[in-house]
LUMKEDREN-739975 format. One record per residue (C-alpha): residue in one letter; x, y, z. Coordinates in steps of 0.1 Angstrom, whole numbers, plus 5000, padded with zeros to 4 digits. Layout:
   r     px     py     pz
   a      X      Y      Z
...
! end
This chain:
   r     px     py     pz
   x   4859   4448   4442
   x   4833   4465   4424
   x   4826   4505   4415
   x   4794   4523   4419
   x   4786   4551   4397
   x   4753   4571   4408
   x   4742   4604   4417
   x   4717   4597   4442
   x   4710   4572   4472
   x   4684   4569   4490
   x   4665   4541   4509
   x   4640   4516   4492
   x   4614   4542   4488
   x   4636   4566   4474
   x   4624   4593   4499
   x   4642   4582   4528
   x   4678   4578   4541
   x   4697   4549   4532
   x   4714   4525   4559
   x   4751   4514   4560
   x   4742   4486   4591
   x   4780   4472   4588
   x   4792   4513   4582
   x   4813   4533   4550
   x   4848   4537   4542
   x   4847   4576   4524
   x   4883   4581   4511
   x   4871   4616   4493
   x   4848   4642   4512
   x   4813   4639   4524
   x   4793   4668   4517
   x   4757   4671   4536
   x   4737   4701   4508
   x   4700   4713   4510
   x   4702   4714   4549
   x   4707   4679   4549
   x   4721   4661   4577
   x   4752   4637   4588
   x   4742   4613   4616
   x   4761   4587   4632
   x   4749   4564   4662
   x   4784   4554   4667
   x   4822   4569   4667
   x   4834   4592   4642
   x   4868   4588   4630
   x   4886   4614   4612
   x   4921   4613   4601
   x   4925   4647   4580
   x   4906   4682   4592
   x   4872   4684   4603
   x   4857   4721   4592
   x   4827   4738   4608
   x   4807   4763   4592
   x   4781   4765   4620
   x   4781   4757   4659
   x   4800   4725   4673
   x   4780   4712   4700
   x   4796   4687   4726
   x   4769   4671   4748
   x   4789   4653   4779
   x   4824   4659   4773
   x   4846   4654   4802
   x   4878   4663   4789
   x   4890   4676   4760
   x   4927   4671   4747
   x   4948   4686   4725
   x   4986   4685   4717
   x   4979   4715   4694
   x   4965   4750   4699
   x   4931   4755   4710
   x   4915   4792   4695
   x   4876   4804   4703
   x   4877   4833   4682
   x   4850   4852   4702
   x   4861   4840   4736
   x   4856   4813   4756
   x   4834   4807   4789
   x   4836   4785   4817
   x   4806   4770   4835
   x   4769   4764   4831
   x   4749   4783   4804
   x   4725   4795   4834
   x   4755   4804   4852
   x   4789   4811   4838
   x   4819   4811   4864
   x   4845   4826   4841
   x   4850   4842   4805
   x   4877   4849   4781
   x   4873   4873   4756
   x   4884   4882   4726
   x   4907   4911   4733
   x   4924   4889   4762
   x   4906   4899   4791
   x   4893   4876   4817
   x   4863   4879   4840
   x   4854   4857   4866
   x   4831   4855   4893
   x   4857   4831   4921
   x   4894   4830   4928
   x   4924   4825   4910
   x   4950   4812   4928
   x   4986   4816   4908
   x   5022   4812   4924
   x   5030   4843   4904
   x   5012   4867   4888
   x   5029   4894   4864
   x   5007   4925   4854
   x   5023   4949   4824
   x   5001   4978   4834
   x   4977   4980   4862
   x   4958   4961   4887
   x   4918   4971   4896
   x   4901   4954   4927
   x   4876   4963   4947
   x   4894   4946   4977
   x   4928   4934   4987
   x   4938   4904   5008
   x   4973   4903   5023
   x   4999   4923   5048
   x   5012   4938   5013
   x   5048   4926   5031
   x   5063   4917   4992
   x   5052   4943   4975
   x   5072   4968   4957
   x   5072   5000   4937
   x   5040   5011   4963
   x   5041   5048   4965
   x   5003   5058   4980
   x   4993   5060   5012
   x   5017   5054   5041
   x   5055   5046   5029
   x   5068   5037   5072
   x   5056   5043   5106
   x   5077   5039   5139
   x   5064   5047   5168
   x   5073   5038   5205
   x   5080   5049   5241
   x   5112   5071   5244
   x   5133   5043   5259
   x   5163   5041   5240
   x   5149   5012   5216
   x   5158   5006   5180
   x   5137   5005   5152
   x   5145   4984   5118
   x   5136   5014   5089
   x   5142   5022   5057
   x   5175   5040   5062
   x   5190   5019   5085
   x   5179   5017   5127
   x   5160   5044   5141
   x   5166   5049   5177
   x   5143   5066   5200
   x   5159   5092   5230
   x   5160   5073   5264
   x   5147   5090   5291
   x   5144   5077   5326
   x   5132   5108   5348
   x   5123   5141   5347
   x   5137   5172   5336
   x   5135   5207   5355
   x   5139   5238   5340
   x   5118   5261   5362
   x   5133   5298   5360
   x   5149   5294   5324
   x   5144   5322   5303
   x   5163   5310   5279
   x   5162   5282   5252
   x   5172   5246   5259
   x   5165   5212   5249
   x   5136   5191   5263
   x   5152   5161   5269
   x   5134   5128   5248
   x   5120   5150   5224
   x   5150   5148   5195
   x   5151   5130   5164
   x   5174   5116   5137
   x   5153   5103   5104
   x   5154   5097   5067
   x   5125   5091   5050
   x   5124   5064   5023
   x   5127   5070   4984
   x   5098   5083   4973
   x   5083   5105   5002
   x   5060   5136   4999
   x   5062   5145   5039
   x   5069   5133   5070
   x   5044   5138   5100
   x   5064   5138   5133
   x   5042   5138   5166
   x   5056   5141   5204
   x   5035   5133   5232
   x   5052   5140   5270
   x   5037   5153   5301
   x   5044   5186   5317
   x   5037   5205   5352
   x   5034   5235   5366
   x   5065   5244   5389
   x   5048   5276   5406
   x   5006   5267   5408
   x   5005   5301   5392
   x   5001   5315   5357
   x   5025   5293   5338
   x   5037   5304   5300
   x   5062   5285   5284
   x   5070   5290   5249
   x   5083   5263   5223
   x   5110   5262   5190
   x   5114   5242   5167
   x   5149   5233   5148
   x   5160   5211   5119
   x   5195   5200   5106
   x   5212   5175   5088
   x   5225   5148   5112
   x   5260   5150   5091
   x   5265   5186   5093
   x   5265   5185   5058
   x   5251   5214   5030
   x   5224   5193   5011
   x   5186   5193   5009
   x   5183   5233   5011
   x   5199   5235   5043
   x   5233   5247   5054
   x   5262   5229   5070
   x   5263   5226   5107
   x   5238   5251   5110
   x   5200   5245   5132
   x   5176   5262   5114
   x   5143   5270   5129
   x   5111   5261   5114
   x   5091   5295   5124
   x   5057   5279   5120
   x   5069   5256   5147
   x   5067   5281   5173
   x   5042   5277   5201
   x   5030   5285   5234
   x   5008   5270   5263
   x   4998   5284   5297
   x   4972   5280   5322
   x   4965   5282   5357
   x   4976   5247   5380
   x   4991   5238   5343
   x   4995   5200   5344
   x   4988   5182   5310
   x   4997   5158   5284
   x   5012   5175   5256
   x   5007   5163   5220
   x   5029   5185   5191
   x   5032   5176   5155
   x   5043   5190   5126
   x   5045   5182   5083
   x   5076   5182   5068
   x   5066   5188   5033
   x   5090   5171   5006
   x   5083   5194   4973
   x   5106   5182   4950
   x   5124   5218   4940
   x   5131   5248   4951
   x   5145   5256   4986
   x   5139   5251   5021
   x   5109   5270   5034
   x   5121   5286   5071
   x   5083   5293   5074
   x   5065   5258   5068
   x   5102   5236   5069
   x   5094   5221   5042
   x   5124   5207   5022
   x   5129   5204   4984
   x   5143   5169   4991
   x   5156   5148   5022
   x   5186   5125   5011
   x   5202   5125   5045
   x   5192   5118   5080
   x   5178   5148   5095
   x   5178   5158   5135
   x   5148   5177   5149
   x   5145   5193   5180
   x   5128   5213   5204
   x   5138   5236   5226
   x   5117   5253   5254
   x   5116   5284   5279
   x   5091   5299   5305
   x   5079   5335   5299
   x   5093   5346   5333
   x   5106   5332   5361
   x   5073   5341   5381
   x   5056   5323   5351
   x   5069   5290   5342
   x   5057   5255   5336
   x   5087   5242   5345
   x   5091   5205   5352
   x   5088   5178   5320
   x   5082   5143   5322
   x   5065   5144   5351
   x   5036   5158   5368
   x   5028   5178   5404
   x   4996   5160   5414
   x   4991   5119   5421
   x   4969   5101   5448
   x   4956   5133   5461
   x   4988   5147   5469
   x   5008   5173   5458
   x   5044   5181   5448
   x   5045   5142   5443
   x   5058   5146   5406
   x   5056   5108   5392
   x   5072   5101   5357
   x   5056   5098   5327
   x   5081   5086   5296
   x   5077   5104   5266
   x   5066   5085   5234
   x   5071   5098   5194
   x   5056   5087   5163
   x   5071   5092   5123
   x   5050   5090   5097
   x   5062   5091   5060
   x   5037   5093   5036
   x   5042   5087   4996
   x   5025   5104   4965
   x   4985   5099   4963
   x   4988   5097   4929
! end
């Protein structure tokens, strides 16, 4: 073996690049200066490091593998340079232009989309928009809900209170609810049917009452005590009244203070809660009379055909 000592090689004409046709063990390091190049037609093997000043260019690379870490300093991007699918960037984010499809996903902070896909069945912590609905016909059915089985009033036929001038209950009209955690109101509607009982000028007037199903003291309200919502007060009249009738109200959940006889709203609702209304006719001349049901049907009169009652709850959760 023999040792070559020289500064410079070049090819014959000393202007040129020399060849190595059979190739070059380098055990120290080979160092390209003055812009020069380092070509290879073939492999190149490395054992040690391989450190790039510049840009590393892969032309055709179907996979790459490494049992290490892999870092892009500035990000990295996925696709064709004339159109990129995907890009990392440096502070961690991730932009892409398809889908990502994941088993799970978990998100620190926040999640910003211009669209959602999905019932939303799994998800949790949701506190905008609509927190439960049940709604159905007033015949005795149950409901799975938050709290526990909501069941809706059964009625099966009319009710006649023609020449009350008192209060009492319209029958199919009560309710027993809780709202779940997180609720900012509930919306309660009734729709039933009424009809005249005189074919005169009918007036009948309308309260509205709210207790805790427990008789308990909590939520602002006192123990078995029925405490009238005064904004829940209403009247209709009319000539030949016959109509579908369709009350709601807002419960408003504030958070604090006390209840509000006025509005009903509540500073909280931890317990079920029965509401009800109760009805009388402003005279006995003067009286709608008959619920349920209605006077006219197939061009008769005094027919009075039953119509069942149907309710719908609505608990809605903070907008923000």
């Amino acid at each position: 073996m023999s040792i070559l000592k020289v500064d410079t090689i070049t090819d014959q004409s000393g202007k040129g690049k020399p060849n190595f046709p059979h190739g070059a063990n380098v055990t120290g390091a080979v160092t390209g200066t003055s812009g020069g190049d380092v070509n290879t037609v073939g492999n190149l093997e490395v054992s040690g490091n391989v450190g790039v000043g510049g840009t590393l260019t892969y032309e055709d690379v179907t996979d790459i593998d490494s049992v290490g870490i892999v870092t892009a300093r500035s990000g990295l991007k996925i696709g064709a340079h004339a159109g990129v699918g995907g890009t990392f960037f440096a502070d961690g984010s991730y932009n892409t232009s398809g889908i990502i499809t994941a088993t799970n996903v978990s998100v620190a902070s926040s999640v910003t989309s211009g669209l959602y896909y999905g019932d939303g069945a799994n998800l949790t912590g949701v506190t905008n928009g609509i927190l439960e609905q049940i709604s159905g016909q007033c015949d005795g059915s149950t409901r799975t809900c938050d709290f526990g089985t909501f069941t809706f009033p059964n009625v099966t036929s009319a009710q006649n209170l023609s020449a009350t001038t008192s209060y009492n209950e319209v029958t199919g009209l009560t309710v027993n609810y809780k709202p779940p955690a997180g609720c900012i109101g509930v919306l309660v509607n009734w729709n039933y049917q009424v009809s005249s009982q005189l074919i005169s000028h009918d007036i009948q007037h309308y309260r509205m009452y709210i207790r805790n199903s427990d008789n308990s003291a909590a939520d602002g309200l006192s123990a078995s005590t029925n405490h009238e919502v005064i904004y829940g007060r209403w009247t209709h009249g009319g000539e030949y009244q016959e109509d579908v009738m369709n009350l709601n109200h807002y419960f408003r959940i504030t958070g604090s203070g006390s209840f509000d006889s006025n509005t009903g709203a509540l500073p909280s609702w931890t317990v079920p809660k029965i509401i009800q209304i109760q009805t009388r006719s402003y005279g006995t001349g003067n009286e709608v009379g008959h619920f349920h049901t209605n006077y006219y049907w197939d061009g008769g009169g005094d027919n009075h055909q039953f119509r069942q009652p149907n309710i719908t709850i609505t608990a809605f959760g903070s907008p923000t």
